[in-house]
C-alpha positions as CSV (number, residue, x, y, z in Angstrom):
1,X,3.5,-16.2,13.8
2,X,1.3,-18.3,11.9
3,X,-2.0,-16.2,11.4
4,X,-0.6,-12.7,11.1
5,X,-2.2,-9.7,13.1
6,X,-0.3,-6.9,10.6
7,X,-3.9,-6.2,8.5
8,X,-4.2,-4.7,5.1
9,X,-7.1,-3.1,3.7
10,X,-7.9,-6.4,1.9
11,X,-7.8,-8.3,5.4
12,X,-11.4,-9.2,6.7
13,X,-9.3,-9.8,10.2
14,X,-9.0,-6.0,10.6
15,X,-12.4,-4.7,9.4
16,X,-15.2,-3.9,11.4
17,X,-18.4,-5.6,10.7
18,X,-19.9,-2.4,8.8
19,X,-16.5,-2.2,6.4
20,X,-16.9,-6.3,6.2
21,X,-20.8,-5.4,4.6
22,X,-19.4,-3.7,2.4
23,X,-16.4,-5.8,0.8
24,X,-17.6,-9.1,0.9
25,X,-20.3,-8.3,-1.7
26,X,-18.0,-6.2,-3.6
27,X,-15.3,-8.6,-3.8
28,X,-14.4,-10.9,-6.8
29,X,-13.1,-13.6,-4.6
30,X,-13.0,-13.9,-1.0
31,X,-9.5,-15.9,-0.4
32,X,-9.5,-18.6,2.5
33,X,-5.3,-19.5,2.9
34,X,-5.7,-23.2,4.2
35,X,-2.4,-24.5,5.9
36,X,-1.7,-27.0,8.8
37,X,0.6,-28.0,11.9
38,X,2.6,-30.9,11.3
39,X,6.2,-32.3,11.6
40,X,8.8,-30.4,9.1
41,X,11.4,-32.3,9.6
42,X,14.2,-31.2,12.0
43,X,15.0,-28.1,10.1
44,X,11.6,-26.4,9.8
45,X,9.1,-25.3,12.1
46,X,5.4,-27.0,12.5
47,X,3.8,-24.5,10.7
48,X,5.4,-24.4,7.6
49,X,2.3,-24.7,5.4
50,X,0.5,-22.5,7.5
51,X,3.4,-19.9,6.8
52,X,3.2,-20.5,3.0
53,X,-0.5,-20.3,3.3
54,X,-0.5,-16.8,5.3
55,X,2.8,-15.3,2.8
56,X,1.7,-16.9,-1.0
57,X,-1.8,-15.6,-0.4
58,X,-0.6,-11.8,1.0
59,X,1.7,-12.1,-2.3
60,X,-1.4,-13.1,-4.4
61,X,-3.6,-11.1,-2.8
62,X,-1.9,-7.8,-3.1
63,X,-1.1,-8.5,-7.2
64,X,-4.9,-9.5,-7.9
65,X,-5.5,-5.4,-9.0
66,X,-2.8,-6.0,-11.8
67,X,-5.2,-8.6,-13.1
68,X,-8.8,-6.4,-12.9
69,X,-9.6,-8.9,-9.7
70,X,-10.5,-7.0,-6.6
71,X,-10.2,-9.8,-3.2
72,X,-10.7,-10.0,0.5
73,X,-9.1,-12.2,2.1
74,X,-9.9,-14.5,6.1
75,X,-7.9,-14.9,8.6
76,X,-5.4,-18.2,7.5
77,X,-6.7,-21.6,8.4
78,X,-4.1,-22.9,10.6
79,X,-5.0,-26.6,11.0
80,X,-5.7,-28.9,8.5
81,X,-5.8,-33.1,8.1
82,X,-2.4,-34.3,8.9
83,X,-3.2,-37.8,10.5
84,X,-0.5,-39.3,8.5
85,X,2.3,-37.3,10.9
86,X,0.8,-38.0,13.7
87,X,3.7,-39.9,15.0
88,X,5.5,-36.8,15.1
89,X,5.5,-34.7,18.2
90,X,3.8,-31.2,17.3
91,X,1.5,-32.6,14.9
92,X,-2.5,-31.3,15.4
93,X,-4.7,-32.7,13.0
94,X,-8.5,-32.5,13.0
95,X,-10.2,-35.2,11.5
96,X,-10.8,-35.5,7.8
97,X,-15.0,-35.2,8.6
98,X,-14.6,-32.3,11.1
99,X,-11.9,-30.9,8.5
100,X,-14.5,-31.1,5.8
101,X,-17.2,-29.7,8.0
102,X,-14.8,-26.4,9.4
103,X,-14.4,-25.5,5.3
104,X,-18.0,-25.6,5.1
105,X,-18.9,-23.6,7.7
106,X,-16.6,-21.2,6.7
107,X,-17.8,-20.8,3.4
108,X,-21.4,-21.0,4.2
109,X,-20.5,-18.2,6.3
110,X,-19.6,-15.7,3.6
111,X,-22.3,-16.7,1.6
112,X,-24.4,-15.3,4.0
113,X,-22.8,-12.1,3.8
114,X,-23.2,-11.6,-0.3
115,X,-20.1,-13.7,-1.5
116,X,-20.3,-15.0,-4.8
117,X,-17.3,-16.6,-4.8
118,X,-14.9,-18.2,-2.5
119,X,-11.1,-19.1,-3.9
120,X,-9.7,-22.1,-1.2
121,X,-6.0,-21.7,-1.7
122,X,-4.4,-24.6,0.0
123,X,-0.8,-25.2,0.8
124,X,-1.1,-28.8,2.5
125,X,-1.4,-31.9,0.1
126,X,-3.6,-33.6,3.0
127,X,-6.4,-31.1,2.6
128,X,-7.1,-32.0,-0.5
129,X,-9.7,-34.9,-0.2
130,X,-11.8,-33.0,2.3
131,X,-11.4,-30.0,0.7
132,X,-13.1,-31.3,-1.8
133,X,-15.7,-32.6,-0.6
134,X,-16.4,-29.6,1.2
135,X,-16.5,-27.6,-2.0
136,X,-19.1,-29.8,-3.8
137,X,-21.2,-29.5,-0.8
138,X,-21.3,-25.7,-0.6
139,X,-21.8,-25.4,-4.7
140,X,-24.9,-27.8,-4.3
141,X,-26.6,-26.1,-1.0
142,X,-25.3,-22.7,-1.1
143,X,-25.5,-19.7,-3.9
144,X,-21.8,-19.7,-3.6
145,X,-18.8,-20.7,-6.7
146,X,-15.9,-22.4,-4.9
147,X,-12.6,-22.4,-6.5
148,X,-10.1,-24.9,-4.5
149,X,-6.9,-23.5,-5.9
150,X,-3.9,-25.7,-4.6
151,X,-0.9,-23.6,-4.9
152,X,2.2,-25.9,-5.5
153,X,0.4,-27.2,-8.5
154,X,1.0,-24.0,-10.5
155,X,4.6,-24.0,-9.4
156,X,4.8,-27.3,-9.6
157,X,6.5,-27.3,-13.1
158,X,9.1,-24.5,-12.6
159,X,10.0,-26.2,-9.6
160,X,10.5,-30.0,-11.2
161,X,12.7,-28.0,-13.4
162,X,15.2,-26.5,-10.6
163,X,15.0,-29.3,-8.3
164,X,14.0,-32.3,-9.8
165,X,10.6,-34.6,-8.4
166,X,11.6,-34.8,-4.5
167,X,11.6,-31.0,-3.6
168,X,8.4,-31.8,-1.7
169,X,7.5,-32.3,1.9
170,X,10.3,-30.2,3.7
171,X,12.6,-30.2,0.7
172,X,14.1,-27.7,-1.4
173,X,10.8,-25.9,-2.4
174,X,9.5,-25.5,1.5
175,X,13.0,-24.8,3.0
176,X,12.7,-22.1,0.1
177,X,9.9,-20.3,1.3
178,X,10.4,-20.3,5.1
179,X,14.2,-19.2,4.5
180,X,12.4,-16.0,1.7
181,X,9.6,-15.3,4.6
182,X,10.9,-16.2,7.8
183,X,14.4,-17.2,7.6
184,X,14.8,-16.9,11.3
185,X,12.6,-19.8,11.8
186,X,14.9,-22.2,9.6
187,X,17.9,-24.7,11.8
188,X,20.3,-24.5,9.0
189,X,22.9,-27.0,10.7
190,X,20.2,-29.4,10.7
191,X,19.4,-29.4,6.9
192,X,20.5,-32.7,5.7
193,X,19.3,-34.7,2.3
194,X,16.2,-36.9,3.1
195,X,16.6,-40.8,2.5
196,X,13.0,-41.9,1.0
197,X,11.3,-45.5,0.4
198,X,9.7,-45.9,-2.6
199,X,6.7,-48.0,-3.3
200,X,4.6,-48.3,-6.6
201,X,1.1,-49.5,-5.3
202,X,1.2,-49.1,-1.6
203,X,-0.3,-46.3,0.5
204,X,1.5,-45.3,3.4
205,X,-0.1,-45.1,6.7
206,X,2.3,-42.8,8.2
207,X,4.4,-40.3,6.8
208,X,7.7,-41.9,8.4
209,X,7.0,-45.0,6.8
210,X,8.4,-43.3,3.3
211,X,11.4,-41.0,4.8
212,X,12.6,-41.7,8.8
213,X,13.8,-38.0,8.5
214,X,10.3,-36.3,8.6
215,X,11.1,-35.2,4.5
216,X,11.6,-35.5,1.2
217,X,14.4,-34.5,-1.3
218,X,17.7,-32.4,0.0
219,X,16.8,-28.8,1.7
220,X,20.8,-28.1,1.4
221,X,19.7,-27.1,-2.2
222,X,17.1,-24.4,-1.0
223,X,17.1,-21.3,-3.2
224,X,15.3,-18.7,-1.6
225,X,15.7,-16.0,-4.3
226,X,14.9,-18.2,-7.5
227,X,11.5,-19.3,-5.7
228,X,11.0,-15.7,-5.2
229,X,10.4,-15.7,-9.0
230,X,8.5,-18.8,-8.5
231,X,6.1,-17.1,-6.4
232,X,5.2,-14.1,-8.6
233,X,4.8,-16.4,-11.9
234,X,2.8,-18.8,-10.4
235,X,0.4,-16.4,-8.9
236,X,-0.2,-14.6,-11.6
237,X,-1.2,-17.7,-13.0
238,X,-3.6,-18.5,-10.7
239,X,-5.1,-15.0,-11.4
240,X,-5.5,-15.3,-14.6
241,X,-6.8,-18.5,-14.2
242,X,-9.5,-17.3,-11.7
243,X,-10.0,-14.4,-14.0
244,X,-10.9,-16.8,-17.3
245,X,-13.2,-18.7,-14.8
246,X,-14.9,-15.9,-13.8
247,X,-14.8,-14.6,-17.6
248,X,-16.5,-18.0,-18.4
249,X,-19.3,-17.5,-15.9
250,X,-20.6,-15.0,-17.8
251,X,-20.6,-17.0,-21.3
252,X,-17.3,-14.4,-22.4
């Protein structure tokens, strides 16, 4: 299931609002997992990055007290801006304003409960823009530090590596994941390589205007247990990363 119901300790989703007192303020980062619900191709499900968002962030969360960070972390975020699938059946998207506003709701939110800081960690490339935006407006009105942490960009090099540039949307990387996390969810018979158009200068205006497949790059190549490895190097990277940051806060 995309938001999960199986709470750990760090999980604000199964505290009351007495336990919830108490951790958000004590908390080095509350973690918000941002995903979506869009078109996977024909061998995924919808809710790919909302899976990714929900399993990387459990991962991450649970290694944060190997790096001297202590987190709690919301319930996932399942939708997110995916306009550009919209031709795909299955596709919700909310609009990139209403997107923008949601984040900063949320975040205003836990800054009223004693937050200092908020770490986005976002596992769809559309959210990017409004996340954004969302995160300059909550630094500049609320006492709150937002740190929008896209995930695939500290994995992004280890993965280039293995697979090449076109292990994106659907491709070897995501096929990866769902088939570590929730390989039940994965159509193997219909994982096929992904033809792509390629443009220099043009923006697409719809995802099937690049690849008629729904993807990118050849999911036949998936390699569950070498993005295992992925996983745990590039979150620890984030942590330390967050951990400098918050090392820098206080002029170390």
């Amino acid at each position: 299931m995309p938001v999960s119901l199986d709470y750990a300790d760090y999980d604000l989703g199964g505290m009351t609002s007495a336990d919830a007192g108490e951790a958000i303020p004590e908390a080095d980062f509350v973690v918000l997992p941002t995903g979506s619900i869009e078109q996977h191709a024909q061998h995924l499900p919808v809710s790919v990055d909302t899976l990714r968002a929900e399993s990387l962030t459990r991962e991450l969360v649970e290694a944060a007290p190997d790096h001297d960070l202590s987190m709690v972390r919301l319930p996932t975020l399942p939708y997110g801006y995916s306009e550009h699938h919209m031709r795909s059946p299955g596709t919700v998207t909310l609009d990139a304003d209403t997107y923008r506003d949601v984040l900063v709701e949320i975040m205003t939110s836990v800054a009223e409960h004693g937050a200092e800081r908020v770490a986005v960690v976002n596992c769809h490339g559309g959210n990017r823009e409004p996340l954004k935006l969302a995160a300059d407006r909550v630094q500049r009105d609320a006492d709150l530090a937002v740190f929008p942490v896209h995930w695939t960009d500290f994995a992004r090099e280890r993965l280039e590596e293995r697979f090449g540039e076109d292990w994106g949307h659907a491709g070897e990387h995501e096929t990866s994941v769902i088939e570590l996390f929730h390989p039940d969810l994965v159509d193997s018979e219909a994982k096929r390589p992904q033809e792509q158009s390629r443009y220099e200068v043009r923006q697409y205006a719809y995802f099937d205007d690049i690849t008629p497949g729904g993807g990118l790059g050849d999911p036949t190549a998936s390699d569950p247990e070498f993005v295992e490895g992925v996983i745990e190097a590039a979150n620890a990277d984030i942590l330390e990363a967050l951990k400098q940051d918050v090392a820098a806060e206080a002029g170390d």
